[in-house]
C-alpha positions as CSV (number, residue, x, y, z in Angstrom):
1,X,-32.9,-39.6,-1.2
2,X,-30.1,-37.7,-0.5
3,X,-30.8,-33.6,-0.4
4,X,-29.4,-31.0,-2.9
5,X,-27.5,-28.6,-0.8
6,X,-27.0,-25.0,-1.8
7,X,-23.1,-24.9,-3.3
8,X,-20.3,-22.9,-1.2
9,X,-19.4,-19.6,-1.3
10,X,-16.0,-20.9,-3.5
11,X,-18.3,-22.4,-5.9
12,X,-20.9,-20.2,-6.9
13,X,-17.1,-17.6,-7.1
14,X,-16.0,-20.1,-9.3
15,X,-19.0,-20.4,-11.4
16,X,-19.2,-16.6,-12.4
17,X,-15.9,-16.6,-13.0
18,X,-16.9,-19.1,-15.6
19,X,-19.6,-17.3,-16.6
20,X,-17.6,-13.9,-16.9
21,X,-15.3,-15.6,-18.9
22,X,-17.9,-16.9,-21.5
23,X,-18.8,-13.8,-22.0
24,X,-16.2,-12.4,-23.0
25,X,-16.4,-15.0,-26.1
26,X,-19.9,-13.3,-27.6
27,X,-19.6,-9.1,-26.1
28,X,-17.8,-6.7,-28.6
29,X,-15.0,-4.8,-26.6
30,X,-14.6,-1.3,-27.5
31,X,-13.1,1.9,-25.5
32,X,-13.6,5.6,-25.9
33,X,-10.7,8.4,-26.5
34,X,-9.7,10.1,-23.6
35,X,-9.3,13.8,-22.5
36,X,-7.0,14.1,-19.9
37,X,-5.6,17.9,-18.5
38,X,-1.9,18.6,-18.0
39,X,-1.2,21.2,-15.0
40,X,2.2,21.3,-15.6
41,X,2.2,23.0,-19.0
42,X,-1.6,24.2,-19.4
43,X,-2.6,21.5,-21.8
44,X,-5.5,19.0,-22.6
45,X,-4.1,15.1,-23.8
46,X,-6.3,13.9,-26.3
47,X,-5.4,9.9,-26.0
48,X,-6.8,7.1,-28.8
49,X,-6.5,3.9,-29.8
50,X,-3.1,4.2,-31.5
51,X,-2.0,7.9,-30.8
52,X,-1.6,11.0,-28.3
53,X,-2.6,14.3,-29.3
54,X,-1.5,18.0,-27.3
55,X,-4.5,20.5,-27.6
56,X,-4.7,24.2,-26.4
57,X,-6.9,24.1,-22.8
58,X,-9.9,26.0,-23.5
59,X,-13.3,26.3,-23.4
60,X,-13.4,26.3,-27.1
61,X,-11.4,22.8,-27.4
62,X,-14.4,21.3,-24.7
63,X,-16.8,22.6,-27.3
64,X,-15.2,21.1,-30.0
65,X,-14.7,17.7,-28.9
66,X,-18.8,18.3,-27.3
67,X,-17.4,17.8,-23.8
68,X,-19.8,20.0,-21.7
69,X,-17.7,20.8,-18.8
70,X,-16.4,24.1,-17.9
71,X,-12.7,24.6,-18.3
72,X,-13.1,25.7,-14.5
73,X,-13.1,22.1,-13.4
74,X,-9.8,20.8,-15.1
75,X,-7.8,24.0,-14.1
76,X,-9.4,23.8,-10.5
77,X,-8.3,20.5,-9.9
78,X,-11.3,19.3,-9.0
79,X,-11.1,16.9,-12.2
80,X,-7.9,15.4,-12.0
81,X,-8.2,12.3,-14.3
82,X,-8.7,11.5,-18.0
83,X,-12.7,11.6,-19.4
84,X,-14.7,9.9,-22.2
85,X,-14.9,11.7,-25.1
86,X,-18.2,11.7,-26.5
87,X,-18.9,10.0,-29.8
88,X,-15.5,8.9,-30.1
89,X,-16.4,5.0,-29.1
90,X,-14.6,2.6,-31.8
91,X,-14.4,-1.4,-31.2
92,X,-11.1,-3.0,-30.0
93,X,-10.2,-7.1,-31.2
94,X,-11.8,-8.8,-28.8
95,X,-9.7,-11.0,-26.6
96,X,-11.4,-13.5,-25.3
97,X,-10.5,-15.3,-21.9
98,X,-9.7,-19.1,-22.1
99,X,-9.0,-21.9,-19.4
100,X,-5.9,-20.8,-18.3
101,X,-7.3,-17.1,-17.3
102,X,-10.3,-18.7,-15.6
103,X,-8.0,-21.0,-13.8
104,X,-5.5,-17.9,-12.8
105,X,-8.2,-15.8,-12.2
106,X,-9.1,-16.5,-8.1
107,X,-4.9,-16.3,-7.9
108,X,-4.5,-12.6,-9.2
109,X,-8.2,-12.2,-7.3
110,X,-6.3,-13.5,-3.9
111,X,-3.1,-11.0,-5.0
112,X,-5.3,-7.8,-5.7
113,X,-6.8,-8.1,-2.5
114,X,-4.1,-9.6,-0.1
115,X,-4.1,-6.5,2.2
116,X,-7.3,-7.3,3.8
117,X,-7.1,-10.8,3.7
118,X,-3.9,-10.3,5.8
119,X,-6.2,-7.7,7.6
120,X,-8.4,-10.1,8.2
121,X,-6.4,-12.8,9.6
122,X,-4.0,-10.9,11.6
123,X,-7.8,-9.8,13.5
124,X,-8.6,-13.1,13.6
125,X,-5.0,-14.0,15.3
126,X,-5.8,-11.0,17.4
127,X,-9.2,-11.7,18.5
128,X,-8.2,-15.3,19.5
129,X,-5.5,-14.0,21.7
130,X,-7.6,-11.8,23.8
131,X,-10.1,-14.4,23.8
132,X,-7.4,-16.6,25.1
133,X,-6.4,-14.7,28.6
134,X,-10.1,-14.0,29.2
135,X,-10.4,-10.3,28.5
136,X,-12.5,-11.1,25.5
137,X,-14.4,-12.6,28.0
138,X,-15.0,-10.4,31.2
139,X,-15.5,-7.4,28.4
140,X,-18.8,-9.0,27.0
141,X,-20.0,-9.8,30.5
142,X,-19.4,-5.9,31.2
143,X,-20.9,-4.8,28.1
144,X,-24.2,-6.8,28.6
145,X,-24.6,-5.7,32.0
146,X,-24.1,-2.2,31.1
147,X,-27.0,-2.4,28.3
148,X,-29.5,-4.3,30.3
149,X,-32.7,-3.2,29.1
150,X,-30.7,-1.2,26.0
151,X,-29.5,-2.9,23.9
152,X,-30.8,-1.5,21.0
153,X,-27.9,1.3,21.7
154,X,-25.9,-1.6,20.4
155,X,-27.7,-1.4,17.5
156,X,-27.9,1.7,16.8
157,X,-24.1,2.5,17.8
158,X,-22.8,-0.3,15.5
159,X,-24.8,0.3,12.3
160,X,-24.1,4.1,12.6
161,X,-20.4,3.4,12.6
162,X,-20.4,0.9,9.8
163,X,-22.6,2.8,7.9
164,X,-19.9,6.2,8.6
165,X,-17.5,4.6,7.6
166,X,-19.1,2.8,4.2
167,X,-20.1,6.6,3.6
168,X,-16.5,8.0,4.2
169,X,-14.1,5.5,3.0
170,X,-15.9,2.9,1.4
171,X,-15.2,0.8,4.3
172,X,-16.9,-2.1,2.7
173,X,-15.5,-6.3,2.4
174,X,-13.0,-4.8,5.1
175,X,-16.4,-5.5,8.1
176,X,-15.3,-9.4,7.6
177,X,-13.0,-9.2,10.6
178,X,-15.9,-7.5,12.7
179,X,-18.0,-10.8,12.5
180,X,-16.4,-12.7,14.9
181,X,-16.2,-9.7,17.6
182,X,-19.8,-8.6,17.3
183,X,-21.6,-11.9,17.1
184,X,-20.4,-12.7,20.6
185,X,-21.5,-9.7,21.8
186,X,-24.9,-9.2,20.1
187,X,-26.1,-13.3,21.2
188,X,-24.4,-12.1,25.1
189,X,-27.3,-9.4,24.3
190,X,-30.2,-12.3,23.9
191,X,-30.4,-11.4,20.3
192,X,-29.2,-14.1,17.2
193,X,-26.8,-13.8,15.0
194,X,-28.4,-12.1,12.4
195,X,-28.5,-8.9,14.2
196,X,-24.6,-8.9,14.6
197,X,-24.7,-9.6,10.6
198,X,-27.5,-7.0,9.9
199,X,-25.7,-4.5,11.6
200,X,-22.7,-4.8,9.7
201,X,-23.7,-6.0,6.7
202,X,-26.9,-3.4,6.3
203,X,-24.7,-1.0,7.8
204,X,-22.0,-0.8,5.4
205,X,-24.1,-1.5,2.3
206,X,-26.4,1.9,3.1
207,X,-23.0,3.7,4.0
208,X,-21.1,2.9,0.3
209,X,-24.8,2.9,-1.4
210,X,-25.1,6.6,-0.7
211,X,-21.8,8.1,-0.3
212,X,-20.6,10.9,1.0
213,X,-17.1,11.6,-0.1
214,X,-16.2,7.4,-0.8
215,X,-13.4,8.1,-3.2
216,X,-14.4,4.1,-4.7
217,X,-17.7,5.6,-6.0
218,X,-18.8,9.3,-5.1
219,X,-15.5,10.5,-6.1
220,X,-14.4,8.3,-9.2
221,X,-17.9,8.6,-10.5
222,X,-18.2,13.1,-10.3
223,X,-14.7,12.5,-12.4
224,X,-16.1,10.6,-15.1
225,X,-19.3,12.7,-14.9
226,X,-17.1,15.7,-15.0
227,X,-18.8,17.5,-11.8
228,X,-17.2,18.5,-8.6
229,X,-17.5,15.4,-5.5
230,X,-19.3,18.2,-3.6
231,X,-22.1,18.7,-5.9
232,X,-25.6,17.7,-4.5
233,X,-23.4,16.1,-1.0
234,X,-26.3,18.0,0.8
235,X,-29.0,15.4,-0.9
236,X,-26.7,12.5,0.0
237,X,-26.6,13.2,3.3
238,X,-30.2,13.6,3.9
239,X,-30.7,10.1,2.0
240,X,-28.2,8.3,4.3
241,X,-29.6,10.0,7.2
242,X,-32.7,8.7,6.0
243,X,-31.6,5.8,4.8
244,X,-29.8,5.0,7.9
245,X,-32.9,5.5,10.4
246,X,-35.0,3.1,8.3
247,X,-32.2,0.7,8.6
248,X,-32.1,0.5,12.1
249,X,-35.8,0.6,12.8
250,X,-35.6,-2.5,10.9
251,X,-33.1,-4.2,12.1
252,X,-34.6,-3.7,16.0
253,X,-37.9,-4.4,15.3
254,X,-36.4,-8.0,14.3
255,X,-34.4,-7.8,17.3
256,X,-36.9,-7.1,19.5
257,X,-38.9,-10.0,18.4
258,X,-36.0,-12.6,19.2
259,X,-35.5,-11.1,22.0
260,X,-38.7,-11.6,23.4
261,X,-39.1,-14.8,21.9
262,X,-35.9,-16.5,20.7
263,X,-37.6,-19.1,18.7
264,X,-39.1,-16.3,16.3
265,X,-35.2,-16.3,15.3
266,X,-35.1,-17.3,11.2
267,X,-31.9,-19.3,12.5
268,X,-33.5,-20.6,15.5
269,X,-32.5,-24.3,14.7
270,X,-29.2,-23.0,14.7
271,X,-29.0,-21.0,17.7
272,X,-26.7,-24.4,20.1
273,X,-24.6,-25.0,17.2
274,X,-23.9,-21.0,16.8
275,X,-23.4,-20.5,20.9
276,X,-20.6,-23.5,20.3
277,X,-18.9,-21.8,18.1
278,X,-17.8,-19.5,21.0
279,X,-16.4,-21.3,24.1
280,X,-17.1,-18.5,26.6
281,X,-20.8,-18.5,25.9
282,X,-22.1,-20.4,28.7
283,X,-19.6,-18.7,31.0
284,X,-21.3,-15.4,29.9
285,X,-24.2,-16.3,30.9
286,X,-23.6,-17.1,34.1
287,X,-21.4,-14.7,35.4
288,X,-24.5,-12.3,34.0
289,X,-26.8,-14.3,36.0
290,X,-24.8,-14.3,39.1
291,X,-24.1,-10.2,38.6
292,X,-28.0,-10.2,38.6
């Protein structure tokens, strides 16, 4: 009986594209008017469906359109792009996406976000390069000796970064090209795989979940909520902080485990095939053992 294997990563993209795509067949679309402030001459845009309208900037136009944000925040800059207007919601003709979006869909998906694929492969090029003359190499063996006995600093140094710069930037789908750097390093560190990916992965998902001053979330969102970015940043901080220690208690009280017994590894029946994956393994090893 042959086994039902869990679908690729281009797949299950595919199928909710598909799925996105049937929905937009059955869910209304519908916008808001927008209230936009214009530096250059003192003035509030009031933008709709069909038309533009100037109006004075003043506290007394917020009230009126029942915006509740003080005039302070347009004039101070520290709003800078165009708001929802509150009960102003009216549905739009829907237009519903066919076969030929879904099939140009991954195409304009591949064009919005060609700078880090090209990031990605030019690190890959990169990274095989230096693999190549063997400083890849004699920097993992250096690394590993270095860490004997702590290599939960590697742990803790990689996540912290990730997670800074997740918090800072939004670094975020941008830690692919880190994959094949760390997981060398991590297995040279009798751990598995999965701590390289925890790191990383954990890492920059606690870093862009509470952000600092990530312009993709922390800063678009106090726009649209009308607020200042710095409001309440002394909170988020003490939630990553907190949020970051818990991570990486986690993530080396699993490491620990594998590395005191590798076959408590969730991928343990693929630790030879993973070690293959990178030729200088076994060199590692011994030149570790032979430092020893």
């Amino acid at each position: 009986m042959k086994k039902i294997k869990f679908p690729s990563a281009q797949t299950v993209l595919l199928i909710i594209a598909a799925f996105v795509a049937l929905l937009t067949w059955y869910i209304p679309s519908g916008q808001y008017d927008r209230l936009s402030y214009n530096k250059d001459n003192n003035t509030f845009v009031k933008t709709s469906k069909d038309s533009s309208i100037i109006l004075e900037a003043s506290q007394k136009t917020l009230d009126d359109l029942q915006v509740k944000i003080p005039i302070e925040n347009f004039t101070s800059g520290a709003i800078y792009k165009a708001i929802s207007i509150p009960g102003t919601y009216q549905k739009l003709e829907s237009k519903p996406q066919g076969f030929k979006e879904f099939i140009l869909a991954p195409l304009k998906g591949i064009i919005a976000v060609s700078d880090i694929i090209i990031l990605v492969l030019f690190i890959g090029g990169l990274v095989a390069i230096v693999n190549y003359t063997g400083a890849f190499e004699a920097g993992i063996t250096r690394l590993s000796v270095l860490l004997k006995g702590k290599e939960f600093i590697l742990i803790i140094a990689v996540t912290s970064l990730i997670a800074l710069g997740g918090t800072t930037f939004g670094l975020a789908e941008e830690t692919i090209a880190f994959y094949p750097i760390l997981i060398p390093i991590f297995i040279a560190a009798k751990y598995d795989a999965i701590v390289a990916l925890a790191c990383i992965y954990i890492g920059s998902s606690i870093g862009t979940m509470i952000s600092i001053t990530n312009p993709f979330s922390t800063i678009i969102a106090s726009n649209s909520a009308g607020i200042n970015w710095t409001t309440g940043i002394e909170g988020r901080i003490i939630m990553l902080l907190v949020g970051l220690i818990i991570s990486i208690l986690y993530i080396i009280r699993y490491a620990q485990k594998v590395k005191n017994d590798p076959s408590k590894s969730i991928i343990f029946d693929q630790k030879e095939s993973i070690e293959k994956l990178f030729s200088f393994q076994n060199s590692t090893k011994k030149s570790i053992f032979l430092l020893d």
